[in-house]
KEDO-714621 format. One line per 10 residues: for each residue x, y, z of C-alpha. Coordinates in nm, 3 decimals, m for minus. Layout:
<rs>
X Y Z; ...
</rs>
This chain:
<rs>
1.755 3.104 0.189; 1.957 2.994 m0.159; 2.239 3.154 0.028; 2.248 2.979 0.322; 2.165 2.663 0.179; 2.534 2.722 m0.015; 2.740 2.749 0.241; 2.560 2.482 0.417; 2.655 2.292 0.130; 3.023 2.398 0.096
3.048 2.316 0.530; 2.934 1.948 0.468; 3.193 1.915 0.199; 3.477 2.020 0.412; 3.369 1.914 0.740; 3.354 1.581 0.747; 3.139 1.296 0.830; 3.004 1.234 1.182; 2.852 0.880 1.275; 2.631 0.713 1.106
2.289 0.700 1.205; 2.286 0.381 1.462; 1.940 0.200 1.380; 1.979 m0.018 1.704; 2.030 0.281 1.936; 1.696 0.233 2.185; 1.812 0.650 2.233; 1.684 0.775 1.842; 1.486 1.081 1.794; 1.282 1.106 1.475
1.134 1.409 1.336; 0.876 1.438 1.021; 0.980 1.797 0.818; 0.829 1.912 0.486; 0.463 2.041 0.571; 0.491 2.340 0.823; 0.267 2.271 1.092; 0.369 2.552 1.337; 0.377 2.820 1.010; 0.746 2.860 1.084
0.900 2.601 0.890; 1.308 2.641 0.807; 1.535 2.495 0.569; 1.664 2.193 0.638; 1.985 2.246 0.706; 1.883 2.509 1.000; 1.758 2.174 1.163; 2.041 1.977 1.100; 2.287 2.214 1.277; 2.254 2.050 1.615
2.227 1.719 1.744; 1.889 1.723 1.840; 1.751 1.460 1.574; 1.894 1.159 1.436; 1.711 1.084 1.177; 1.438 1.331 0.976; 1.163 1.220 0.779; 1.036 1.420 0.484; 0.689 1.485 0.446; 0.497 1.417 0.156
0.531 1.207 m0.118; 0.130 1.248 m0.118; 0.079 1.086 m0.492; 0.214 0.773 m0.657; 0.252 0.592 m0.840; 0.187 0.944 m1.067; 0.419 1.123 m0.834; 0.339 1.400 m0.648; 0.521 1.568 m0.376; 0.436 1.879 m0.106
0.705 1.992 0.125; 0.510 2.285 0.209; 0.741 2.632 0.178; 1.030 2.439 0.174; 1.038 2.363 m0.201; 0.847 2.546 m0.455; 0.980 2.495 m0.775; 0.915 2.249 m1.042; 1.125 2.107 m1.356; 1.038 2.258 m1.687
0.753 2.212 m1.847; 0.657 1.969 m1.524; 0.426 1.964 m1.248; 0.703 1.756 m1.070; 0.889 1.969 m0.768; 1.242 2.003 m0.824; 1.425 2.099 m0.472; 1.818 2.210 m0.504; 1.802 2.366 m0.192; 1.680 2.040 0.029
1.879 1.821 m0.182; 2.218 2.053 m0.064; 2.035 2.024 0.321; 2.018 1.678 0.258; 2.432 1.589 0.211; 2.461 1.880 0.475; 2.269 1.657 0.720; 2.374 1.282 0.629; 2.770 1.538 0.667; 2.600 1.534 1.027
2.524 1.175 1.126; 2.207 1.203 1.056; 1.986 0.940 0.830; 1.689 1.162 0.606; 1.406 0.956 0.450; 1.115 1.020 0.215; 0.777 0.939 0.348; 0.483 0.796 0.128; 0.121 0.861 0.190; m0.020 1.096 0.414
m0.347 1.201 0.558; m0.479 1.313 0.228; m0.335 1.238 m0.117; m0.406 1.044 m0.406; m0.167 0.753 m0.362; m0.211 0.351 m0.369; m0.122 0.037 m0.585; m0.329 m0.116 m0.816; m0.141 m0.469 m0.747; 0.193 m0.635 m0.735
0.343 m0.529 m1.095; 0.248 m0.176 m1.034; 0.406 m0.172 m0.691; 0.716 m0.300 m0.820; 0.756 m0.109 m1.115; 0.705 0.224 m0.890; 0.982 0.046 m0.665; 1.214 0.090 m0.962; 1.096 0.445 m1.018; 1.148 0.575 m0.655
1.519 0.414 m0.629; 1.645 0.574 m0.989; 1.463 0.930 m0.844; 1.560 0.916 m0.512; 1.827 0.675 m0.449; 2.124 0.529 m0.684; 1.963 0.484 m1.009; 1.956 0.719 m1.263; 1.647 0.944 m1.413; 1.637 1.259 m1.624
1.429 1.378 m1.347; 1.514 1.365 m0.959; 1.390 1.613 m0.699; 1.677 1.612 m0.503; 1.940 1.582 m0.816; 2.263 1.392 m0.687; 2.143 1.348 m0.318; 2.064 1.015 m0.215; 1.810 0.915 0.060; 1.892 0.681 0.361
1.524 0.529 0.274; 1.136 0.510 0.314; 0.888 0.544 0.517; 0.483 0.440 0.478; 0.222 0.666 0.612; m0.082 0.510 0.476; m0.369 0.649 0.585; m0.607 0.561 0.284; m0.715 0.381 0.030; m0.609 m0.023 m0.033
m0.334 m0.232 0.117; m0.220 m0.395 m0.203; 0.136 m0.403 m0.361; 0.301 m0.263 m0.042; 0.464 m0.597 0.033; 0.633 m0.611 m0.339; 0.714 m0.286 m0.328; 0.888 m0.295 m0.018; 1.091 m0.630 m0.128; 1.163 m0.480 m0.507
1.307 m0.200 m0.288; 1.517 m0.391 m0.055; 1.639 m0.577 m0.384; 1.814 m0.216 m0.531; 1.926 m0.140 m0.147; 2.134 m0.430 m0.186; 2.276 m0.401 m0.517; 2.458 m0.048 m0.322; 2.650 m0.189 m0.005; 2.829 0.114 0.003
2.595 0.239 0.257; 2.274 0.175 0.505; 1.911 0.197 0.344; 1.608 0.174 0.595; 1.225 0.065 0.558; 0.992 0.239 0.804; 0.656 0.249 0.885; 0.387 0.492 1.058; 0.098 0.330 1.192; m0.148 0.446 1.428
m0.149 0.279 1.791; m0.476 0.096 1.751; m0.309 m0.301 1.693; m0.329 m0.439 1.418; m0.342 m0.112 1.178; m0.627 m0.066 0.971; m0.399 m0.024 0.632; m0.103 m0.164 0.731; m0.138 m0.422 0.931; m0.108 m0.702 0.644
0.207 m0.535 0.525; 0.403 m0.497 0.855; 0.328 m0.912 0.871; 0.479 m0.968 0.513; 0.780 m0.693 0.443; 1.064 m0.618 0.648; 1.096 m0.326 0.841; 1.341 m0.160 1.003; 1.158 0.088 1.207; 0.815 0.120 1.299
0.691 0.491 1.389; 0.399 0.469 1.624; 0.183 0.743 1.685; 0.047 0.760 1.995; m0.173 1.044 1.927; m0.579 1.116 1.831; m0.672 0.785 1.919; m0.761 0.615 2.253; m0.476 0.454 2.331; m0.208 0.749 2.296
0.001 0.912 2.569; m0.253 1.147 2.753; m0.399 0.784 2.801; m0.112 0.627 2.962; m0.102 0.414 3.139; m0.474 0.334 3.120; m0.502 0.266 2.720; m0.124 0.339 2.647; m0.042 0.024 2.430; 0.328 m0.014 2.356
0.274 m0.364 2.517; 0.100 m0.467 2.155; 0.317 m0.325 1.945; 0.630 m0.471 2.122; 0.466 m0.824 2.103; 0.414 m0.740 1.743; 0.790 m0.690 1.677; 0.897 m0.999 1.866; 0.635 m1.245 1.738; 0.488 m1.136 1.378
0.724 m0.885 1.285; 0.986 m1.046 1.009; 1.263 m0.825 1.135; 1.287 m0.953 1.536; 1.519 m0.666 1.585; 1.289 m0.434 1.404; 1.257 m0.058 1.633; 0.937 0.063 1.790; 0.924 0.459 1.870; 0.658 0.642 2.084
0.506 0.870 1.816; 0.432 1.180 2.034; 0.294 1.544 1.897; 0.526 1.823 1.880; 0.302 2.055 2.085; m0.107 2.081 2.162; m0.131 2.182 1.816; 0.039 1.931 1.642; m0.291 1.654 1.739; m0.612 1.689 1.864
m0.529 1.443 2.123; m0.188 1.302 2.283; 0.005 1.586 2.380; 0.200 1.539 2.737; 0.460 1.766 2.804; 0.826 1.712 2.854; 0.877 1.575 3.158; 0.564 1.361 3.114; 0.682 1.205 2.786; 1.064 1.124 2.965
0.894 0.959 3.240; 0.686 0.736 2.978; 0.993 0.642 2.754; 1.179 0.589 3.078; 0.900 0.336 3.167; 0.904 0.184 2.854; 1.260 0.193 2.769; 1.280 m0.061 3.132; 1.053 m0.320 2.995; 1.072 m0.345 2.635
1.386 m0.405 2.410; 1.240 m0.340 2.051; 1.181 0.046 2.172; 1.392 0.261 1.912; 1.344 0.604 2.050; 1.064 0.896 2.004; 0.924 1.025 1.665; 0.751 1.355 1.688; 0.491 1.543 1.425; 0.634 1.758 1.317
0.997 1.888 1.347; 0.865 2.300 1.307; 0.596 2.219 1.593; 0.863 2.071 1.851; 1.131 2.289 1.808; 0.871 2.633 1.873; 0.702 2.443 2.181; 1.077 2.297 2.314; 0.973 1.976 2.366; 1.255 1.883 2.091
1.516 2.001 2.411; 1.298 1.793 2.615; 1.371 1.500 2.414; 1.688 1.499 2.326; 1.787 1.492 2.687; 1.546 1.219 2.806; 1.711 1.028 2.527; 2.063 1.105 2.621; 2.032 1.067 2.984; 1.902 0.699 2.951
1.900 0.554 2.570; 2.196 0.299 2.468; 2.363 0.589 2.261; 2.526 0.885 2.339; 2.562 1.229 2.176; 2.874 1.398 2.139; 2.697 1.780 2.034; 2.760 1.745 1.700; 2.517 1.464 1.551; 2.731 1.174 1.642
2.611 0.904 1.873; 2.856 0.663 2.070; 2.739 0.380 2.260; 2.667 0.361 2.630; 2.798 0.147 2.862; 2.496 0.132 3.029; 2.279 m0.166 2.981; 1.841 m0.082 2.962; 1.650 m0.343 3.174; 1.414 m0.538 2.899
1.189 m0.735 3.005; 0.850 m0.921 2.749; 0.558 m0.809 2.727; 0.382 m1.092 2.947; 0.563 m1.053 3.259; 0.474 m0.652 3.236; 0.180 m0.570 3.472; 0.022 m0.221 3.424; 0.164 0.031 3.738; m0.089 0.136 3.954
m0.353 0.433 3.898; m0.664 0.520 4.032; m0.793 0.467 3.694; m0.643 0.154 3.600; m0.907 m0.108 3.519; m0.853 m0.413 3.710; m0.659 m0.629 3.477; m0.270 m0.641 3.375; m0.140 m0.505 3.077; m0.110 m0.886 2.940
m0.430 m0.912 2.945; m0.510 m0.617 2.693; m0.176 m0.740 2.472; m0.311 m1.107 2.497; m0.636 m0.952 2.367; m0.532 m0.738 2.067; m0.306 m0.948 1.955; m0.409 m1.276 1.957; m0.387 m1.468 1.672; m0.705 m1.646 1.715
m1.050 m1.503 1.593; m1.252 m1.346 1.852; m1.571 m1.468 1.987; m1.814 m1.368 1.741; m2.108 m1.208 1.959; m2.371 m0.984 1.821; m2.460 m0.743 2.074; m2.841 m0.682 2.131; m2.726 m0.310 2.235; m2.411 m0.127 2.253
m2.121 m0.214 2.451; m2.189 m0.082 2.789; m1.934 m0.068 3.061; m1.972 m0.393 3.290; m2.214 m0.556 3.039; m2.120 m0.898 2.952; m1.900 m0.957 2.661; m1.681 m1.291 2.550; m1.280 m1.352 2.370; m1.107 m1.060 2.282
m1.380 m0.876 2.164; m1.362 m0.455 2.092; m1.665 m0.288 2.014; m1.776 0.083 1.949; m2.083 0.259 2.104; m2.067 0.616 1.923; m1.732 0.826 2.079; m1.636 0.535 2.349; m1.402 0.240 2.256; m1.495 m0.092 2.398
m1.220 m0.343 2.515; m1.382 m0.721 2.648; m1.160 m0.812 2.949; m1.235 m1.131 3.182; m1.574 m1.139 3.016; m1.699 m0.790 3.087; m1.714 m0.478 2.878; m1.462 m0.180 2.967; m1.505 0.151 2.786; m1.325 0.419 2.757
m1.383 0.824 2.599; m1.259 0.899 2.201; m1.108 1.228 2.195; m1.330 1.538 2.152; m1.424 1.539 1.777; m1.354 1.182 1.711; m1.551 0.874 1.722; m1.501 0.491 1.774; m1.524 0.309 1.429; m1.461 m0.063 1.369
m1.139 m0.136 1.132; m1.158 m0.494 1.084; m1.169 m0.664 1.469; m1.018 m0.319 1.633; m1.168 m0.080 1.771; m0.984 0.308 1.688; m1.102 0.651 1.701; m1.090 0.927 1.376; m1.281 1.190 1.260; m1.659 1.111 1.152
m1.591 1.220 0.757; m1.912 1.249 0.714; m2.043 0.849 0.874; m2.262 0.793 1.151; m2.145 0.936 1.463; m2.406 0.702 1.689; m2.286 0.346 1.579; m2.284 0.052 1.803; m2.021 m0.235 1.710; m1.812 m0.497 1.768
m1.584 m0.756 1.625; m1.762 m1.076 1.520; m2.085 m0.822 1.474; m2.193 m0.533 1.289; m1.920 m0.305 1.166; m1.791 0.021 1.022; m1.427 m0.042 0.839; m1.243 0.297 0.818; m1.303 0.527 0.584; m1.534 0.298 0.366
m1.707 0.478 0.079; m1.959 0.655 0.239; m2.234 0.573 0.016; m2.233 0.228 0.182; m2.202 0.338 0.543; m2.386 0.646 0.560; m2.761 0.846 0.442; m2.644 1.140 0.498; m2.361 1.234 0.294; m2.288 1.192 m0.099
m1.901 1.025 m0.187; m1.695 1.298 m0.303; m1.318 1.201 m0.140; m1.131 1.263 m0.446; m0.912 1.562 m0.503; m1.028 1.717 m0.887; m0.805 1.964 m1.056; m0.948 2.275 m1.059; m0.832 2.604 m1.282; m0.701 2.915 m1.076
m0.703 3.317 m1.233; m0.341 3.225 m1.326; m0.394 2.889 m1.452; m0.208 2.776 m1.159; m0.242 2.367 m1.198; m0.445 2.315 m0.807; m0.633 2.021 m0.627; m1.003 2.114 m0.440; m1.146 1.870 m0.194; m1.435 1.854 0.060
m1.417 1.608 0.327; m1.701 1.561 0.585; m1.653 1.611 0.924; m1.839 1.625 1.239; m2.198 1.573 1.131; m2.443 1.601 1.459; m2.805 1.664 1.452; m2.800 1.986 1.192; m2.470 2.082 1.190; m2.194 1.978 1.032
m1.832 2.104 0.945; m1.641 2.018 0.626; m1.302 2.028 0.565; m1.171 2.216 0.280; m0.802 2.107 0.133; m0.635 2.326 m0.139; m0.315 2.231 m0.275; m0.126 2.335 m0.588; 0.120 2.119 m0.748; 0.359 2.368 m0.948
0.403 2.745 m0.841; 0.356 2.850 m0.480; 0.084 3.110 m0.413; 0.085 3.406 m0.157; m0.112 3.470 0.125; m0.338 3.700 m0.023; m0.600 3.459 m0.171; m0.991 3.390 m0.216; m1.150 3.079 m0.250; m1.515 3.047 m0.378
m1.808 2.775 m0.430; m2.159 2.654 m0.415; m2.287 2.581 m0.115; m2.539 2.271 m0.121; m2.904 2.375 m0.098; m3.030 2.394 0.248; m2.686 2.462 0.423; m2.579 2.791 0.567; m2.199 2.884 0.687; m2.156 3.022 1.050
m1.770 3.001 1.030; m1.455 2.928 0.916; m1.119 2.816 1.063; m0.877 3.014 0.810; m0.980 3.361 0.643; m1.333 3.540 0.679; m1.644 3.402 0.477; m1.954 3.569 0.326; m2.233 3.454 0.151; m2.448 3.571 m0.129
m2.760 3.314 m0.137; m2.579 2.982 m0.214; m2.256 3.165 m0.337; m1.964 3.135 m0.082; m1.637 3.289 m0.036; m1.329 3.247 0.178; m1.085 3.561 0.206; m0.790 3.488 0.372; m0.585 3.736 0.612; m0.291 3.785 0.454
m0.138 3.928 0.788; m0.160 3.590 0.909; m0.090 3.369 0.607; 0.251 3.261 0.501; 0.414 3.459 0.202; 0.437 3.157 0.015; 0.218 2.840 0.006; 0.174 2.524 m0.151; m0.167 2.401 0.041; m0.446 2.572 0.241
m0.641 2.356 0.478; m0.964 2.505 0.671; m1.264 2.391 0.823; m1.585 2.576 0.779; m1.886 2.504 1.004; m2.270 2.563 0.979; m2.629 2.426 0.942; m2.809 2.191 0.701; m3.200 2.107 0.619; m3.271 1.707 0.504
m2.985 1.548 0.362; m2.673 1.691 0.446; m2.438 1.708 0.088; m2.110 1.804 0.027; m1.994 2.122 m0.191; m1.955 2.017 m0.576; m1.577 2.071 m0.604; m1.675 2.169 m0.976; m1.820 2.472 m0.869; m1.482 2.607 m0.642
m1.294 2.852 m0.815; m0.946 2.973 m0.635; m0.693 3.314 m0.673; m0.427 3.448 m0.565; m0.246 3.730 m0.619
</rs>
């Protein structure tokens, strides 16, 4: 891999420079790279050959402001005396693609991590940390050495909303002391309108691209154009967003593994950015999790034509984009009527935009039961009645199915489906009523299951430096599954490992999604299969499912002990 990487390296410096990366191109395809998904992650630079993506996204920066980063087996070495990854060989891949055309940005957060601000001042002062390690400034440590990144992108998907807003302006405040070159702000919420964590800061910051994803939640693509809600998020960019010309991309899955809900195929997905390319101009192009998962399943191929054939930008085959002469037919959101479908409901897409976006509180109506479909409801309410969304239309209740394993919680006034994580799975609510925020501590929304969300470091054989944690999953009469996240932040360990710990009294283990698992009384451990493990790994995520008497618990992560050979 060092090898290639090299000449990689010694091509971008003699090659030349392609295009830039066009930000206003409606025609951009977006990739996230760093965590494997598909288990047959490349370098970089492999990526970067062709023109299939303009722009990639590197995945995690899953700590901060105490840094930590995971690219998966794409980086596995640290500085000296550091848990800190140092990564010559994507920082080489890095010039090698910008030597391409293409932009590559660091994203921030992720679905598990230990990241957030504590306020302004913090935020800020990380903002000066991330541009003198990743950007023009100057630190004694940067992961990528001399590369410099075309910008960042928020995944938050826990904890508070505060500093974001500073951080992003501190930010913006270095990007312009360099107008040498073109730094971006993006953003990856999740369809439901507003976003439960970043809703406030896409209001306040400015953004240059917003990364939708239209996947595990009722309104992604394997619900359009029922649910499908690019209406909102296009009225969001051309009313509250403070970048008018900010870009909105269809956040699609890379292939039926990449979500538990969303996946459409190829030609499915080009007929849906063809729809939405003819009535809304803040579309930006497609973004797809993850780069390794739609390059196996060829949807990438899929893509990059759809893109080409109708976008405002052109590819010339080598990473370049030219402009089209073609013009795309935009049209707003409230002349946009949903196209016909035997499923439709009977109301226009306006009407579901005017609802979720409204900037007037909803009618605050307690329900004396759950939202039914056809029961009468009043304003723009959304309400929750266990794994079905409720959406008020024209004074009546419509519902609609979470997908299988998720469940309709309450963020604020919107109604979005996610995994239980241990609360109630048979909640009624609604906006203006009773609620459920995501991800709460659990201890206020839920008997049956004990806080313990926090990753704790935890002492291999080797004394390699590693994170345990236990999340709750699906918990339904008596049975439950937990999800079990290892992650080491220093050396990379093989595929040959064992991971062991007390099981709560009361619960038994009937399976597990990675590795084989016995049990001795309370005493559990996970083998793995090194025949189907990667040689080299910097996290193992697994689900293990079973029974449990009274009060379901989760594991005491001081009780896991983890090796590897």
């Amino acid at each position: 891999m060092r090898l290639l990487t090299s000449l990689l390296a010694v091509f971008a410096a003699t090659a030349g420079s392609s295009a830039a990366f066009d930000v206003s191109c409606n025609s951009n395809y977006a990739s996230y790279y760093g965590q494997n998904s598909a288990r047959n992650q490349q370098s970089l630079g492999e990526y970067c050959k062709d023109a299939t993506e303009d722009l990639i996204v590197l995945a995690f920066m899953n700590g901060f402001p105490n840094i930590i980063l995971n690219f998966a087996n794409a980086c596995e070495t640290t500085f000296e005396g550091s848990t800190l990854l140092h990564c010559p060989n994507i920082a080489s891949d890095i010039k090698y693609c910008q030597s391409k055309g293409k932009a590559v940005i660091l994203s921030m957060g992720g679905a598990s991590g230990a990241y957030g601000f504590s306020g302004d001042s913090d935020a800020i002062a990380f903002a000066d940390t991330a541009w003198n390690m990743f950007f023009k400034g100057k630190s004694d440590k940067r992961p990528f050495d001399d590369a410099v990144l075309d910008g960042i992108d928020l995944d938050i998907e826990g904890g508070s909303g505060a500093g974001y807003p500073a951080f992003i302006n501190q930010l913006r405040s270095h990007y312009a002391s360099d107008p040498s070159k073109k730094y971006y702000i993006a953003a990856a919420p999740q369809c439901p309108y507003p976003d439960s964590y970043l809703g406030t800061t896409l209001n306040s910051a400015w953004f240059d691209m917003v990364y939708v994803q239209f996947y595990n939640n009722f309104c992604g693509l394997n619900a359009y154009p029922t649910w499908f809600n690019f209406a909102d998020w296009d009225n969001w960019a051309k009313t509250k967003s403070l970048n008018k010309d900010v870009k909105v991309y269809i956040g699609a899955p890379g292939s039926p593994s990449a979500a538990s809900s969303g996946y459409v195929d190829g030609a499915t997905l080009t007929s849906i950015y063809n729809d939405v390319r003819s009535k809304y101009s803040s579309l930006g192009g497609i973004m797809t999790w993850d780069v390794s998962q739609a390059r196996t399943s060829g949807i990438a191929k899929s893509i990059r034509a759809a893109l080409d054939a109708g976008g405002t930008c052109k590819h010339d085959g080598g990473g370049s984009t030219t402009s089209s002469t073609s013009t795309s037919t935009s049209t707003t959101a409230s002349t946009t009527t949903t196209s016909s479908s035997t499923s439709t409901p009977p109301y226009s897409t306006t009407s579901i935009s005017t609802s979720t976006t409204s900037t007037s509180e909803p009618t605050s109506t307690t329900p004396a039961s759950c939202p039914v479909s056809g029961a009468p409801c009043s304003g723009n309410q959304q309400g929750c009645n266990g794994q079905k969304f409720a959406i008020c239309a024209g004074g009546s209740w419509y519902t609609g199915s979470c997908a299988p394993g998720t469940y309709c919680y309450m963020g604020g006034n919107t109604a979005m489906c996610d995994w239980s994580n241990g609360r109630p799975t048979d909640t009624c609510a609604v906006s203006g009523g009773a609620s459920l925020s995501k991800r709460l501590d659990f201890n206020k929304v839920s008997l049956i299951t004990r806080p313990n969300l926090r990753p704790k470091p935890m002492s291999a054989k080797s004394n390699r430096p590693t994170r345990v944690e236990f999340v709750a999953g699906d918990i339904t009469d008596n049975k439950y599954s937990t999800v079990v996240k290892i992650q080491t932040n220093k050396n990379a360990f093989t595929g040959d490992w064992s991971f062991s710990f007390t099981l709560p009294e009361g619960q038994t283990v009937e399976s597990t999604s990675r590795g084989a698992a016995s049990i001795n009384n309370n005493a559990v451990t996970i083998k793995s299969d090194p025949s189907s493990e990667d040689a080299n790994n910097m996290a193992a995520i697994f689900k293990i499912v079973g029974t449990f008497k009274g009060t379901y618990a989760l594991p005491e992560t001081n009780s896991a002990v983890f090796s590897s050979t």
